[in-house]
SEDRENKOL-422817 format. One line per field, with one value per residue (C-alpha): residue number from 1; y, x, z; chain. Coordinates in Angstrom, 2 decimals. Layout:
<atoms>
nr <- c(NUM, ...)
y <- c(Y, ...)
x <- c(X, ...)
z <- c(Z, ...)
kette <- c(A, ...)
</atoms>
This chain:
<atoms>
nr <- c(1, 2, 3, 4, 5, 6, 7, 8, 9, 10, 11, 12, 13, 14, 15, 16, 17, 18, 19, 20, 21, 22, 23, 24, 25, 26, 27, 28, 29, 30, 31, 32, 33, 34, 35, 36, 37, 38, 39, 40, 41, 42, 43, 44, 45, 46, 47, 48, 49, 50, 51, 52, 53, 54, 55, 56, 57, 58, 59, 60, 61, 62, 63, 64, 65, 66, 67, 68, 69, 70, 71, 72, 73, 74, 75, 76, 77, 78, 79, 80, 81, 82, 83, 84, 85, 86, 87, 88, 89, 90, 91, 92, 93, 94, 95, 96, 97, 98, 99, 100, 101, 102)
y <- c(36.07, 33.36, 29.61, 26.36, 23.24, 19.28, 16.70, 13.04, 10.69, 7.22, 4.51, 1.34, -0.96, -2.74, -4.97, -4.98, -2.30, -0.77, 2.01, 3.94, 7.34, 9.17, 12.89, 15.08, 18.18, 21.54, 24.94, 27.82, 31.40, 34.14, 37.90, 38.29, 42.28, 43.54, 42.18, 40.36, 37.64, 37.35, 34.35, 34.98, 30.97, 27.68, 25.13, 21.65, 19.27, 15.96, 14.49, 10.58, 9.47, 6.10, 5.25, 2.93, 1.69, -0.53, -1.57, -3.80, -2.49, 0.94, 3.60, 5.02, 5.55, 7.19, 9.18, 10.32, 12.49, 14.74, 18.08, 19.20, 22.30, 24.13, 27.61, 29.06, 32.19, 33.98, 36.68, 39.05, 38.21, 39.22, 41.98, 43.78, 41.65, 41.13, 37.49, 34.55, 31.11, 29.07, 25.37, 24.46, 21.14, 19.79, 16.96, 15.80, 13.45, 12.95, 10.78, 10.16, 9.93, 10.10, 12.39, 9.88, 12.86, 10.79)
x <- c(-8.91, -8.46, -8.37, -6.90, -7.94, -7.20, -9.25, -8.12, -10.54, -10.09, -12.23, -11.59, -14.35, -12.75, -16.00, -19.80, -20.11, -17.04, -15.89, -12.22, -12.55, -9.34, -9.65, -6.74, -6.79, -4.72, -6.04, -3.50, -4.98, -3.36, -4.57, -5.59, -6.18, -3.41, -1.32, 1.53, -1.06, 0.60, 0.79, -1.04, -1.56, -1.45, -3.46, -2.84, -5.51, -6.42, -9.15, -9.50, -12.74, -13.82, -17.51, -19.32, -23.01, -24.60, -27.74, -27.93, -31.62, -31.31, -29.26, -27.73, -23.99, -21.96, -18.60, -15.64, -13.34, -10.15, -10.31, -6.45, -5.84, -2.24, -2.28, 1.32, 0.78, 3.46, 5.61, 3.29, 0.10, 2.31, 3.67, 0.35, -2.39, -0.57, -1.29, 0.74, 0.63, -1.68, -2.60, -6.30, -7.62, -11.14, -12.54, -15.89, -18.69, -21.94, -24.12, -25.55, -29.57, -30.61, -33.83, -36.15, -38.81, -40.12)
z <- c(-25.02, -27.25, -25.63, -26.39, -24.24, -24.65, -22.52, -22.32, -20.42, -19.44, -17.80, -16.47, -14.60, -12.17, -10.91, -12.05, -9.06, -9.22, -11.83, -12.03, -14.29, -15.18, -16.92, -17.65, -19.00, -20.38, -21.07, -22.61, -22.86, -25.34, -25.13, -28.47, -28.04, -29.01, -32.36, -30.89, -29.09, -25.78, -23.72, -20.70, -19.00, -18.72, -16.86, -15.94, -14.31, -13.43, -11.67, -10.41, -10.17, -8.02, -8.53, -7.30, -8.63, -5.53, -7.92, -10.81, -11.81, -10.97, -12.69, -9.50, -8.58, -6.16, -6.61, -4.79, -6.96, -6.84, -8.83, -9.08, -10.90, -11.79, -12.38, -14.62, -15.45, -18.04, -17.25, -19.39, -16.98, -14.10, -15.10, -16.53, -14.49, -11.33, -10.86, -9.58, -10.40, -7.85, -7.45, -6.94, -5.23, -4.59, -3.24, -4.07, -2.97, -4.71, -6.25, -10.56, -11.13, -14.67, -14.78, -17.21, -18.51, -21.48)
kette <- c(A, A, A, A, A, A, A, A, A, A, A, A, A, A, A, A, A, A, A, A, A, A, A, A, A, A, A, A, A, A, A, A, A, A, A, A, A, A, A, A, A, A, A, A, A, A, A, A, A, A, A, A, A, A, A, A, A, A, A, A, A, A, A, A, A, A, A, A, A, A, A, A, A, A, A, A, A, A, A, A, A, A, A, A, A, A, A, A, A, A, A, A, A, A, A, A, A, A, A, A, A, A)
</atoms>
């Protein structure tokens, strides 16, 4: 399989504790078996990002994000691989720590 991605990724602070993260992304996947290099997919995604950083002294932040994912799949992967296209969605909650080894 041979495949092409593009990332774009955007931040914006809105306050010292306050940070806005914007990533979008494509991914397009060609079977490169055979010699006429069939389209197989293509991907569309996005995820928001709100974090939030409640120390000034401490490397330390908290994030909510949405993971969105589109799934198009050609009429070549559904006709040999018998897939459909499908939409993806995540929501996430964590936190950021560095690990300071040295």
């Amino acid at each position: 399989m041979l495949y092409i991605e593009n990332w774009l990724r955007a931040e914006y602070n809105f306050s010292p504790k306050f940070k806005g993260l914007l990533t979008l992304m494509t991914s397009t996947a060609y079977n490169n078996f055979t010699t006429s290099s069939d389209h197989v997919r293509t991907s569309y995604g996005a995820i928001p990002t709100l974090a939030y950083s409640p120390f000034k002294d401490l490397d330390l932040q908290f994030f909510l994000a949405y993971v969105g994912r589109y799934y198009d799949y050609s009429n070549y992967a559904k006709n040999n691989f018998n897939v459909g296209s499908y939409n993806r969605n995540e929501l996430k909650i964590g936190i950021i720590a560095p690990l300071n080894l040295l």
